[in-house]
N, C-alpha and C positions, 0 to 999 in steps of 0.2 A: 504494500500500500504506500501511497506518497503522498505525500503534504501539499497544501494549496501551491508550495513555494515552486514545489518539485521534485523538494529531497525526502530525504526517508525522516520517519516519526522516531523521535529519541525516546527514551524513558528515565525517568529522573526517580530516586527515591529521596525523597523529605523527612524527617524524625519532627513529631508536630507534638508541642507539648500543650500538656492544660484540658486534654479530651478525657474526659470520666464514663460517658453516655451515649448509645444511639445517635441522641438528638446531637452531641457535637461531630459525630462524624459524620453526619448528613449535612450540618453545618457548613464545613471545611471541604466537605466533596462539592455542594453547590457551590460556594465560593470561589474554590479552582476552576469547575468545568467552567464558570461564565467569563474564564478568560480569552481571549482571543487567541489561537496558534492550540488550543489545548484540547486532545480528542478526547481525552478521558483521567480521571480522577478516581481512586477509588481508596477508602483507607483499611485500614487493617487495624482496630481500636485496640486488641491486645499488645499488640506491637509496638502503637504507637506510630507506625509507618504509614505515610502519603505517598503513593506511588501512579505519580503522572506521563502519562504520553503527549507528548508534546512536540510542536513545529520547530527546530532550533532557529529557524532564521525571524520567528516572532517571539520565542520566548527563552526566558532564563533564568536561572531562578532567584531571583529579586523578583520578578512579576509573579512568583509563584507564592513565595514568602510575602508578598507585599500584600495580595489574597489571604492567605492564612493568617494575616495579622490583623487586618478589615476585620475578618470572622471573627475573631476577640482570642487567637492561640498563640502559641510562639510558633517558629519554626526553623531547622537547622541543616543544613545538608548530609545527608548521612556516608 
């Protein structure tokens, strides 16, 4: 599969702190997917892991962290 841009889809894992619940990793998955460049979000609440697909030539992870920080969590590169 390839990105709007052309290139291929990256995938980035995230360490996201501050998620207790459901409700916050539904939170932190809305908030990433409605980035622009980003196919999909999806987290892993035991973990603690954010693990995103995303366009490299749209996105990086400042825009992904800068999401996850809007949603009210921290966020770290793993």
């Amino acid at each position: 599969m390839t990105c709007k841009s052309g290139g291929d889809w990256k995938t980035l894992a995230v360490v996201v702190s501050g998620m207790t619940c459901n409700h916050c990793k539904k939170a932190v998955e809305d908030a990433v997917s409605g980035v622009d460049g980003i196919s999909s979000a999806s987290v892993d609440l035991n973990k603690g892991l954010l693990k995103v697909v995303y366009d490299p030539e749209q996105v990086d992870f400042t825009k992904v962290q800068d999401a996850v920080v809007r949603a009210g969590y921290g966020a770290s590169q793993n």
